[in-house]
C-alpha positions as CSV (number, residue, x, y, z in Angstrom):
1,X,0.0,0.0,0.0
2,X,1.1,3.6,-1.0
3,X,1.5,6.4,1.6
4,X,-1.7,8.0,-0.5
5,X,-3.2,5.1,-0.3
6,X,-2.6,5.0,3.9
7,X,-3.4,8.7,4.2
8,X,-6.5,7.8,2.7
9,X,-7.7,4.7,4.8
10,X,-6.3,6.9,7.7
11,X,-8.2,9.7,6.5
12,X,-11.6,7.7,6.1
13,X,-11.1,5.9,10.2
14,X,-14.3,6.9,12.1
15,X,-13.9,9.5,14.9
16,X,-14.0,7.2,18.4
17,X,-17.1,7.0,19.9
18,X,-18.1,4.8,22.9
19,X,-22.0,3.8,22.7
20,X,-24.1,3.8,25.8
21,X,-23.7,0.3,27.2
22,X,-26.8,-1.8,27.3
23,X,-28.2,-3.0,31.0
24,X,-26.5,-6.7,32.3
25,X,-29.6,-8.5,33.6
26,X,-28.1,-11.2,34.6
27,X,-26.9,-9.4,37.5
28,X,-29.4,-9.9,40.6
29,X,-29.1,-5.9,41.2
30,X,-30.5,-4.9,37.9
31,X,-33.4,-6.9,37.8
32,X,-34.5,-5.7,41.4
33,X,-34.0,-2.2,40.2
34,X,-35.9,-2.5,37.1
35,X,-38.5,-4.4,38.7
36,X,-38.8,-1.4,41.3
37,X,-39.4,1.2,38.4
38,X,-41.8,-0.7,37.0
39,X,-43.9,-0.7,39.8
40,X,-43.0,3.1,40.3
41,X,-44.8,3.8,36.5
42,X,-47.2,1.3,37.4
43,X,-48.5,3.7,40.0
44,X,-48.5,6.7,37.7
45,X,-50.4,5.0,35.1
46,X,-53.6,6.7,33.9
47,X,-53.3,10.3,33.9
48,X,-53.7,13.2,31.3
49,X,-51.2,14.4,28.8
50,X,-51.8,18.1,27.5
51,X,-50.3,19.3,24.2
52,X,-47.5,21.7,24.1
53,X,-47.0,24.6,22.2
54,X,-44.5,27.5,23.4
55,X,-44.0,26.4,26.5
56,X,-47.8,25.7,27.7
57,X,-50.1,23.4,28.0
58,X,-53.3,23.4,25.2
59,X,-55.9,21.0,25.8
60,X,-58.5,20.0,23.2
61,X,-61.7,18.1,22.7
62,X,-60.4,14.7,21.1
63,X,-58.1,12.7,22.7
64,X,-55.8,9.4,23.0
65,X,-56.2,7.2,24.9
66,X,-53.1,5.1,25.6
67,X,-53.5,0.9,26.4
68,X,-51.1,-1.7,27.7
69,X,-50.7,-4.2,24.6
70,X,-50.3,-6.7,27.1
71,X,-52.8,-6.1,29.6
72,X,-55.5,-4.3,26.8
73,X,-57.7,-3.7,29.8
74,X,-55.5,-1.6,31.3
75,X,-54.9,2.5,30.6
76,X,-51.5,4.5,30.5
77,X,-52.8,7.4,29.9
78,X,-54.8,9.9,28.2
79,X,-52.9,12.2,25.5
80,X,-54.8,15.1,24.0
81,X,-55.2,14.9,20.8
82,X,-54.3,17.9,18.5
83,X,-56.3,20.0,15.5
84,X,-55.3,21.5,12.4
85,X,-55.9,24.7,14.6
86,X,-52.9,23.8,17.2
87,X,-50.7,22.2,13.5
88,X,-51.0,25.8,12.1
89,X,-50.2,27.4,15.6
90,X,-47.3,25.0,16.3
91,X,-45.7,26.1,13.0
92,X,-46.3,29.7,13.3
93,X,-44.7,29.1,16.8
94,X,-41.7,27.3,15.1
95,X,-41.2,30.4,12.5
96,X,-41.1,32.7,15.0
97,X,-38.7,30.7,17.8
98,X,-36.2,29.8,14.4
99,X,-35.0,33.4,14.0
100,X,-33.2,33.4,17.6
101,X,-32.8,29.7,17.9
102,X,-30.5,29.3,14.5
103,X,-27.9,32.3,16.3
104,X,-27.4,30.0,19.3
105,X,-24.0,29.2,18.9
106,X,-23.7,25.2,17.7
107,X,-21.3,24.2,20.8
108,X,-24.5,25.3,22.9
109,X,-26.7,23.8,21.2
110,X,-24.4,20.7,21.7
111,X,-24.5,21.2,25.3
112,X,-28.1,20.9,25.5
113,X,-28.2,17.0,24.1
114,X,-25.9,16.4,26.3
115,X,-27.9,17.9,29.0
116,X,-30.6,15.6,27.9
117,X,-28.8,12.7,27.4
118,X,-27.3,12.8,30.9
119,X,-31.1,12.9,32.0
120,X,-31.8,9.8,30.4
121,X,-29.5,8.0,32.1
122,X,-30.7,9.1,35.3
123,X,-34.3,8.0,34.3
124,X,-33.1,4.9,32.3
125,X,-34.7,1.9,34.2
126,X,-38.3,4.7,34.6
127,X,-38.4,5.5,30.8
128,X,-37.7,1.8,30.0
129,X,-40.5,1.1,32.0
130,X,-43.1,3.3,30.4
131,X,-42.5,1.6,27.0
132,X,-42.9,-1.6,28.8
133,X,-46.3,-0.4,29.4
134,X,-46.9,1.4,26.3
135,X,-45.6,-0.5,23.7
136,X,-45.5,-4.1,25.1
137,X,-41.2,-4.1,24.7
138,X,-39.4,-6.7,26.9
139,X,-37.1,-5.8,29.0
140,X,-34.3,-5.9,27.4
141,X,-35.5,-4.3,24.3
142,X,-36.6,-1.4,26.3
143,X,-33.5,-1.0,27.6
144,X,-31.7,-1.1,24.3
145,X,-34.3,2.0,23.1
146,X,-33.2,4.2,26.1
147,X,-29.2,3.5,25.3
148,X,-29.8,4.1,21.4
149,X,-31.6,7.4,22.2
150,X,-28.7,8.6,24.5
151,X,-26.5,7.6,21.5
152,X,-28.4,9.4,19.0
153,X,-27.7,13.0,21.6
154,X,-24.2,11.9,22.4
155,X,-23.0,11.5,19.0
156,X,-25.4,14.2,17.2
157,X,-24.1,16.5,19.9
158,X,-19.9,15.0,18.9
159,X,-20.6,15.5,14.9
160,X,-22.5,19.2,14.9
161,X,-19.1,20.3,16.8
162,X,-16.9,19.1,13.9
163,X,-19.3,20.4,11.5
164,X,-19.1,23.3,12.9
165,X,-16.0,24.2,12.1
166,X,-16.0,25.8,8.4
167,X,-13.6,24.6,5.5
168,X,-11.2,27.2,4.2
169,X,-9.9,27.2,0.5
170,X,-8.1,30.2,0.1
171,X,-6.0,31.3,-3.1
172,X,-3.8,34.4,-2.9
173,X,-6.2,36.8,-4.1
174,X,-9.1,34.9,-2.9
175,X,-10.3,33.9,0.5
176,X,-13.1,30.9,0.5
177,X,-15.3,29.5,2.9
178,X,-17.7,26.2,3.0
179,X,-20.3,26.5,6.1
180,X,-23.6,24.7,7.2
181,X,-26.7,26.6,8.2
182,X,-29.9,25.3,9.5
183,X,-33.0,24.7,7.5
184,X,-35.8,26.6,8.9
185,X,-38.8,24.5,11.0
186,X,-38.9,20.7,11.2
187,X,-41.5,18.4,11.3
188,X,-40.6,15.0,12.8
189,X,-43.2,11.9,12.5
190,X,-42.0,9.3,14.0
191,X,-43.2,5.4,14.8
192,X,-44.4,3.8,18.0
193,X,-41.8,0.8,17.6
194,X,-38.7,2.8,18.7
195,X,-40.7,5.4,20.6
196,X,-37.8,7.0,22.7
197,X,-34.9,5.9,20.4
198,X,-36.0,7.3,16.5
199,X,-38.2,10.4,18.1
200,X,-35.0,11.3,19.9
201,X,-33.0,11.2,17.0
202,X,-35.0,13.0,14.7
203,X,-35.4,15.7,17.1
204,X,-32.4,16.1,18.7
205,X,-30.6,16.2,14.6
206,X,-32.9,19.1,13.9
207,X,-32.5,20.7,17.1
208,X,-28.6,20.7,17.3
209,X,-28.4,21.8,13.5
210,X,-30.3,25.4,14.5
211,X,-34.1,23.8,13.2
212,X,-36.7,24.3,15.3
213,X,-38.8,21.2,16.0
214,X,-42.6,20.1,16.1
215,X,-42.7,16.4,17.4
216,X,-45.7,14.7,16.1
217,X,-45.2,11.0,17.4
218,X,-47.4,8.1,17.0
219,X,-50.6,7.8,18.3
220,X,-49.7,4.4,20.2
221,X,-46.3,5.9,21.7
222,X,-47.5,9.3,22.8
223,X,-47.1,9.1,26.4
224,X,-43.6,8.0,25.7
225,X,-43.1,11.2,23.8
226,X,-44.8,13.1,26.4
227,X,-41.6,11.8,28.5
228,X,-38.9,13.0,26.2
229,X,-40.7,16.8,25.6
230,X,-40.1,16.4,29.6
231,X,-36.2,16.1,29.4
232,X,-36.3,18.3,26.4
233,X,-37.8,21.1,28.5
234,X,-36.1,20.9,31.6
235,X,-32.5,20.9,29.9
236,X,-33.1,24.9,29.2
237,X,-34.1,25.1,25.7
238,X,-36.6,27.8,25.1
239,X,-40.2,27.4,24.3
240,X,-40.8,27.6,20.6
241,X,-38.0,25.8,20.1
242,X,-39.7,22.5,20.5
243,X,-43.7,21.7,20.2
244,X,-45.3,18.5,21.6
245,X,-47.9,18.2,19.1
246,X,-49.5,14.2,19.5
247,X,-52.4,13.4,17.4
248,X,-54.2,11.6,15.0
249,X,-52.1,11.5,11.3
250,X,-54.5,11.4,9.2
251,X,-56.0,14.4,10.6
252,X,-53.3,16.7,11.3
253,X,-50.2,15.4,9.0
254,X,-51.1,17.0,6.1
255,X,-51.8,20.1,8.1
256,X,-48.2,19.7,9.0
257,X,-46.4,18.6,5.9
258,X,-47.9,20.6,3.5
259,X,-48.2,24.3,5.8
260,X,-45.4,26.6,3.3
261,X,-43.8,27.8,6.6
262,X,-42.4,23.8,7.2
263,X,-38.9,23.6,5.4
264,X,-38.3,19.8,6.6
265,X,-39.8,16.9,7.1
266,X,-38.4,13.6,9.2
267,X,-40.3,10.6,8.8
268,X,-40.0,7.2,10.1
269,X,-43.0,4.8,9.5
270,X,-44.5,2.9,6.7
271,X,-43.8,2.8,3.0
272,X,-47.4,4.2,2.1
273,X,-47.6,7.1,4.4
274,X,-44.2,8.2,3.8
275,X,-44.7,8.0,-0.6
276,X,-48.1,10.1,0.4
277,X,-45.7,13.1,2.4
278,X,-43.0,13.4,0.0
279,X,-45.8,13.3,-2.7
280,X,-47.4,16.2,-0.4
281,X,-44.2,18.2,0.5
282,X,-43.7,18.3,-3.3
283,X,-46.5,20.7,-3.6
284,X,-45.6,24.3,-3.6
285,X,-48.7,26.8,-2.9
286,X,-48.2,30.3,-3.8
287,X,-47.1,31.2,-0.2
288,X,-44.3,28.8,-0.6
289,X,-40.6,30.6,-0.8
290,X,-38.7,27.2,-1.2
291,X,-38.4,23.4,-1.1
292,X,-38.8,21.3,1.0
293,X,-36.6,18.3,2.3
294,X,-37.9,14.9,3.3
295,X,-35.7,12.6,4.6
296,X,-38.0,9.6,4.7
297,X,-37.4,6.1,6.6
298,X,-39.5,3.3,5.5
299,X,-40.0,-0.8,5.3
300,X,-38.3,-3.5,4.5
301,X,-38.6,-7.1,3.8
302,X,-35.2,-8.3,4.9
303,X,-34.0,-11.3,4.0
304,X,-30.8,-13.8,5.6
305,X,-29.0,-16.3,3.4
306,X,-27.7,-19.5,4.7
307,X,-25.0,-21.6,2.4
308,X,-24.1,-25.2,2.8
309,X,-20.8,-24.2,4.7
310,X,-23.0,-21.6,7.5
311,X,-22.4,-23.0,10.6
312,X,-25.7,-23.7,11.5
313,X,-26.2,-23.8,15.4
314,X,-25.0,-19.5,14.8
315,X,-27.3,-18.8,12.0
316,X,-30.1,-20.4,13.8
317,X,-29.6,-18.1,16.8
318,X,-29.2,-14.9,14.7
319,X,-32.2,-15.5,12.9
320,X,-34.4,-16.3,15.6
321,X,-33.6,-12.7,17.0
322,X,-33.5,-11.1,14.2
323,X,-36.9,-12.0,13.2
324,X,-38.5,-12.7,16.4
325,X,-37.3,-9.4,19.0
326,X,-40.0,-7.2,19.8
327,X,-42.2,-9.5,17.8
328,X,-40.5,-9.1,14.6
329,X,-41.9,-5.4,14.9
330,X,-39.0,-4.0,13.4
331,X,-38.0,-2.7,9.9
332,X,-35.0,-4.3,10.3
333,X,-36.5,-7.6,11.1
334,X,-35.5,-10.4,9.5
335,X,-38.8,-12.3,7.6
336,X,-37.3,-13.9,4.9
337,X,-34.4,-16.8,5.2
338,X,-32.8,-18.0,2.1
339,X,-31.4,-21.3,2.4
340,X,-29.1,-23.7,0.0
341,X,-30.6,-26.9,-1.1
342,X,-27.6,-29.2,1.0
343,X,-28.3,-26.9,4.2
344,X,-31.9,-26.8,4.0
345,X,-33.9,-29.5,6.0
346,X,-31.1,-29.5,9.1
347,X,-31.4,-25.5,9.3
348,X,-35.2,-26.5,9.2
349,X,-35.3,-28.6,11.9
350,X,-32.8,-26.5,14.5
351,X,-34.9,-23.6,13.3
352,X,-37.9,-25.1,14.4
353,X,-36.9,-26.5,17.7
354,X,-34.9,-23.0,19.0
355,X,-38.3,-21.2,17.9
356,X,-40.8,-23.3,19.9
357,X,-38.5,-22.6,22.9
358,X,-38.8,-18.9,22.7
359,X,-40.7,-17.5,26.0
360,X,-44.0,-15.9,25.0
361,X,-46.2,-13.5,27.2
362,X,-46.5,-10.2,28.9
363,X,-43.8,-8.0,28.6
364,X,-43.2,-6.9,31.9
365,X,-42.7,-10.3,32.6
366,X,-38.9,-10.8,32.8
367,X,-38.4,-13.9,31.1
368,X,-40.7,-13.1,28.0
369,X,-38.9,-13.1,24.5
370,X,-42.0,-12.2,22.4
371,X,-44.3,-10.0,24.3
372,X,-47.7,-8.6,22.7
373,X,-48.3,-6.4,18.9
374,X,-48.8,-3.4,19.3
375,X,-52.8,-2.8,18.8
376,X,-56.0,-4.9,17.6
377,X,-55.3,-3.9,14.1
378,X,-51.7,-5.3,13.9
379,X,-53.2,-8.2,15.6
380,X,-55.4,-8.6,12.6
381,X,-53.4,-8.0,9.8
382,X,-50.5,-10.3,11.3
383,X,-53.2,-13.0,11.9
384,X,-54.7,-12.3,8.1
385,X,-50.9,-13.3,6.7
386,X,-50.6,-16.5,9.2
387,X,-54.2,-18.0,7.4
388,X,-51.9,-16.8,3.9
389,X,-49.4,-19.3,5.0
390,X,-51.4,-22.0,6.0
391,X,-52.9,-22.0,3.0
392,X,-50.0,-21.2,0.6
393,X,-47.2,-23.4,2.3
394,X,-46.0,-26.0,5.0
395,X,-46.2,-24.8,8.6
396,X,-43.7,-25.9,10.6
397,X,-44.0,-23.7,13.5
398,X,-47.2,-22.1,14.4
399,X,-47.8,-21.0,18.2
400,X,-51.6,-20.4,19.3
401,X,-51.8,-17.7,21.6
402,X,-53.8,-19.4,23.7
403,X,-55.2,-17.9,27.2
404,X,-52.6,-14.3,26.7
405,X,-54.8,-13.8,23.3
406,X,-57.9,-13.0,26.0
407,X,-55.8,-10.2,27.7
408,X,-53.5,-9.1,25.6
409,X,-52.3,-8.4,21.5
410,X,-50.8,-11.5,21.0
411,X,-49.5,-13.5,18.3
412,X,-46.9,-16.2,18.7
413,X,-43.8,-16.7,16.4
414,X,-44.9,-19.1,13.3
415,X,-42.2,-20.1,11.0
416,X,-43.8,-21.8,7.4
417,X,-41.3,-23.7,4.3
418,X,-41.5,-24.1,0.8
419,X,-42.2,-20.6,-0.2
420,X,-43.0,-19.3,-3.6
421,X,-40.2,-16.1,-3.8
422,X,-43.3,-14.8,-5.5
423,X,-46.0,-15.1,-2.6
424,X,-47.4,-12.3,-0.4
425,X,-45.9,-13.1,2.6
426,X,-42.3,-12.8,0.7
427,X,-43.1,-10.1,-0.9
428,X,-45.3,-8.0,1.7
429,X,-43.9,-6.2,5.0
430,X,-45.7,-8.1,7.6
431,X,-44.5,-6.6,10.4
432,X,-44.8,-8.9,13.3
433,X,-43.4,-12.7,14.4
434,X,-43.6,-15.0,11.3
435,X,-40.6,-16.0,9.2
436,X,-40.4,-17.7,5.4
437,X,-38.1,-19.8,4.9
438,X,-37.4,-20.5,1.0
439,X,-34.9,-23.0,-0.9
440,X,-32.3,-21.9,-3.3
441,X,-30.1,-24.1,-5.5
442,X,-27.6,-22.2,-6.0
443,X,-26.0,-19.3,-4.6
444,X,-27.2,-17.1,-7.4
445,X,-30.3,-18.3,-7.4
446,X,-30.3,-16.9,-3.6
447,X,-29.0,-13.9,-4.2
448,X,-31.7,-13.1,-7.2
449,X,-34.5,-14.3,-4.6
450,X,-33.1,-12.2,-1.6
451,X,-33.5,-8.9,-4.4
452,X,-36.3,-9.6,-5.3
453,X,-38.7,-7.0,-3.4
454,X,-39.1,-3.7,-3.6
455,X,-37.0,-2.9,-0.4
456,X,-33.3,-2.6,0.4
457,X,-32.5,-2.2,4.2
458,X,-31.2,-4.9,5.6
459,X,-29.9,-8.1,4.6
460,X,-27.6,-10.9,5.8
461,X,-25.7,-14.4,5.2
462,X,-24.2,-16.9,7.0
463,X,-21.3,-18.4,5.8
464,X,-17.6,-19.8,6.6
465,X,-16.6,-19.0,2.7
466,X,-14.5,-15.7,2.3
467,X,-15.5,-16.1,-1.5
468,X,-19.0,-16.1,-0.7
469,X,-19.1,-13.7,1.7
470,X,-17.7,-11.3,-0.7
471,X,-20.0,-12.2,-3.2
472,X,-22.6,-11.3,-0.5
473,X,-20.8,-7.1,0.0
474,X,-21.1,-6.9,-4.0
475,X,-24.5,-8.3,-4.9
476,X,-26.7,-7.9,-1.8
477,X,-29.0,-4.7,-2.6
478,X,-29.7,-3.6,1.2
479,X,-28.3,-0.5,2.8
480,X,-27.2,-2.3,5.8
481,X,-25.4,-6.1,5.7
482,X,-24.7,-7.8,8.4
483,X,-22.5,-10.9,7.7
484,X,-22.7,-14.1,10.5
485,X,-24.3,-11.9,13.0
486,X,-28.2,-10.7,13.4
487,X,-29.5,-7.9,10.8
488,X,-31.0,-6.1,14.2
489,X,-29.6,-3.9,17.0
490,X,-27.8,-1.4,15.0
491,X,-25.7,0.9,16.9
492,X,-25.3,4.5,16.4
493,X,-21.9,5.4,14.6
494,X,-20.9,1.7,14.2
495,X,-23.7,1.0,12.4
496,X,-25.4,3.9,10.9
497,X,-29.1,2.7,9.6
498,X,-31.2,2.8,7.0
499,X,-31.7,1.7,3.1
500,X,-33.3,2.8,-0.3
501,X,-35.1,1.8,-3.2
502,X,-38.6,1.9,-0.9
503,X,-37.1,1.7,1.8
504,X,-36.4,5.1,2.4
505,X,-33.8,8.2,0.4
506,X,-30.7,6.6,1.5
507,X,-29.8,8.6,4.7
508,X,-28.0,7.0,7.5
509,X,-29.3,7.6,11.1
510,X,-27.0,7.6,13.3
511,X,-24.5,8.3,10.5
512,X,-21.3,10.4,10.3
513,X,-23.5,12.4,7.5
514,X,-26.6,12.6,9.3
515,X,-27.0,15.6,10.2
516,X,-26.2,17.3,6.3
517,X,-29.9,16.4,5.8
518,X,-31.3,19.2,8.4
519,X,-28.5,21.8,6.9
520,X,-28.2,24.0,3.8
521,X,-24.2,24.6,2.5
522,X,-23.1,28.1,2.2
523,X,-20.2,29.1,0.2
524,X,-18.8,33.1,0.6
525,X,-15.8,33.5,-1.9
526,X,-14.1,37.3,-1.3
527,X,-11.5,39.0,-3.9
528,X,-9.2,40.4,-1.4
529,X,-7.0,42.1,-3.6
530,X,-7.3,45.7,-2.3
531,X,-7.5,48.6,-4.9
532,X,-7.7,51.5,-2.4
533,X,-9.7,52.2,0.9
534,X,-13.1,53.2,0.7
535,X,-13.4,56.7,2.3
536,X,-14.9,56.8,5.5
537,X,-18.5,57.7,5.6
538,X,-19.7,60.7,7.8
539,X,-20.6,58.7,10.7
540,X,-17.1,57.0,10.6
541,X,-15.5,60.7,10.1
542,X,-17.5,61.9,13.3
């Protein structure tokens, strides 16, 4: 290798960055104290949420209420639900705030993530909690959500600082200068999946890049997002700078994304309602001075392939998380496996056995792996694809919910073989525990099937062949490819997520380029070749 060549692997090294270690529950201390705040939110449970705007509280006649996907009998809370009237306010709000929050000097603005991520960790185990309640995660994938989010304000907070600093390209003659500056006001929509985590990250991107913010969450994680507009507030940053603005989408999205005074939109969520705002945010009405930028996160319909020389017993273990954590309620999730003819009825079979030993309840239950979906209508769309399989292929695991489907959301992990590429349930995102597992003769013939979709965000193989596992970084089409190792649990800055084709614009959360999406590149060229003085003016003489 060349010195060039070394200056420019040197030059292309990530900055170091330690990520907010995840919670050890195997130790007896962390379980009692998680245990304790869950019976501490337990006993909070049930009370009203107001909406937001400048710094006070707005009430309003609809509202949200919030239920326990394991325990559907049971309330969290009441959020109230906001109008087009409190969208238009919100923005106006955001307009105004913009003008003095974009001259905040960058390092200060750094400060405040920071602020807010040290908060987090002093509310870790109680914020974990709430989406425990409100979302139905494990425990452990609650925890992960808090960490990630503390990442996302860490690191954000780390890369505005070096962007910060502006490039100079001078000349003699000539003095040049390449600098960032913010966007204007930002609407973030984010999902109820990753409720503290992506919200955070959204808003905390626009917020530390001079935008002002209007959180919109989803209707399902709004008491969540209630919780983070509580740490936003109390780190100091003025009112105006941040709405809390929970509601219904379909009533005040549009509102949102289409007001002329919105100059970016972040959005995490499905495929169809994120085509329908960057079709709307395309629009420009007369009162419209500009364009606006999406920056849109989507589906997927991931797929891991397994060759004949995978060692098996470690495929079948990454799988099973990939596709089964949080109930396969992930856009990351693994739902398709791709497996070579030799390999294919023993992956089958350990397949099979590690999935019917997967714990399956409640999710403040300590021991559950797969907890409840998210809300009746997952429930029956999930259960709509599981009669699809039955009918269309060869169950091999299917898991009857039993008593918990009385109580709760639930859906046990079903796994089904001998799957037409072609089918719905390997084409569509499904979204919850169920898996298809499809033969491949060859290794092209696996990686044709695997890009077959319309999606490209995550993708995997397993394999001991440095041949084929090259063949896997050149022809997989997925933004993110994980090789023998789960296609879930990306980390901020190791992993920066997220994919293209439908699966989104190609950004990368948690990425060293991130936050270029909320800023707008300024470049001031001066001729400094002097030609006299100006004479002073009669101010200057006096």
């Amino acid at each position: 290798m060349s010195d060039t060549d070394d200056q420019k692997q040197a030059a292309r090294k990530a900055e170091p960055y330690q990520n907010e270690p995840h919670t050890d529950f195997s130790r007896a201390e962390n379980r009692k104290a998680f245990a304790q705040a869950l019976k501490d939110v337990e006993e909070q449970l049930g009370r009203e949420y107001p909406i937001v705007i400048d710094g006070k509280a707005v009430s309003s006649r609809k509202s949200i209420v919030s239920l326990n996907p394991s325990h559907k009998s049971q309330t969290v809370g009441t959020v109230m639900a906001a109008t087009v009237d409190h969208a238009e306010q919100a923005v106006t709000i955001a307009r105004r705030a913009f003008e003095q929050w974009r001259k905040v000097e960058a390092t200060h603005r750094a400060e405040y993530l920071e602020l807010i991520a040290a908060e987090m960790r002093n509310r870790r185990y109680e914020l974990a909690a709430w989406m425990v309640y409100e979302c139905g995660k494990p425990w452990m994938e609650a925890d992960g959500d808090v960490a990630e989010a503390i990442d996302f304000c860490t690191y954000y907070a780390m890369q505005m600082r070096l962007l910060d600093v502006p490039v100079q390209c001078d000349y003699p003659g000539e003095e040049n200068i390449y600098f960032y500056q913010p966007r204007g006001v930002a609407v973030v929509i984010s999902p109820w999946n990753f409720p503290l985590a992506i919200l955070t990250g959204m808003t905390v991107a626009a917020l530390v890049t001079g935008n002002t913010v209007i959180m919109k969450p989803a209707e399902q994680s709004s008491i969540v997002a209630a919780k983070l507009f509580e740490m936003i507030r109390d780190s100091g940053i003025p009112d105006g700078v941040v709405s809390y603005l929970p509601g219904y989408g379909e009533e005040i999205g549009p509102a949102l994304v289409e007001n002329p005074d919105v100059d970016v939109i972040a959005f995490t969520g499905s495929r169809e309602v994120g085509l329908l705002i960057n079709k709307q945010a395309a629009d420009n009405p007369p009162a419209q001075t500009h364009v606006k930028k999406v920056i849109a996160e989507m589906g997927g319909k991931n797929a891991i392939i397994v060759d004949e020389d995978a060692d098996l017993d470690e495929a079948v273990q990454g799988i099973i998380g990939s596709a089964f954590g949080f109930s396969g309620q992930k856009c990351s999730a693994c739902s398709r496996v791709i497996v070579l003819a030799p390999a294919y009825d023993a992956f089958l079979d350990r397949l099979k056995g590690a999935t019917e030993s997967l714990q399956f309840g409640p999710a403040e239950q300590p021991g559950t792996t797969i907890g409840p979906v998210i809300d009746e209508d997952a429930l029956e769309r999930i259960n709509d694809y599981i009669e699809i399989g039955r009918e269309e292929c060869t169950p091999i695991v299917t898991t009857d919910a039993g008593e918990l489907a009385k109580h709760g959301f639930y859906v046990g992990p079903h796994v089904f073989a001998d799957i037409d590429p072609e089918s719905r349930i390997a084409q569509q995102e499904i979204f919850g525990p169920l898996v298809a597992v499809m033969k491949a003769r060859t290794l092209d013939d696996a990686f044709e099937i695997a890009n077959r979709t319309d999606y490209a965000l995550t993708g995997g193989m397993y394999s001991r062949s440095p041949k084929n596992l090259a063949r896997a970084r050149a022809e997989m089409r997925v933004g993110n490819l994980y090789l023998n190792r789960p296609i879930t649990g990306a980390l901020v800055q190791r992993h920066p997520f997220g994919g293209y084709q439908m699966s989104g614009i190609g950004s990368k959360a948690g990425g060293h380029d991130y936050l270029l999406q909320f800023l707008i590149p300024i470049a001031v060229s001066e001729n400094t070749m002097r030609r006299g003085f100006a004479p002073p003016s009669d101010e200057e003489s006096v």
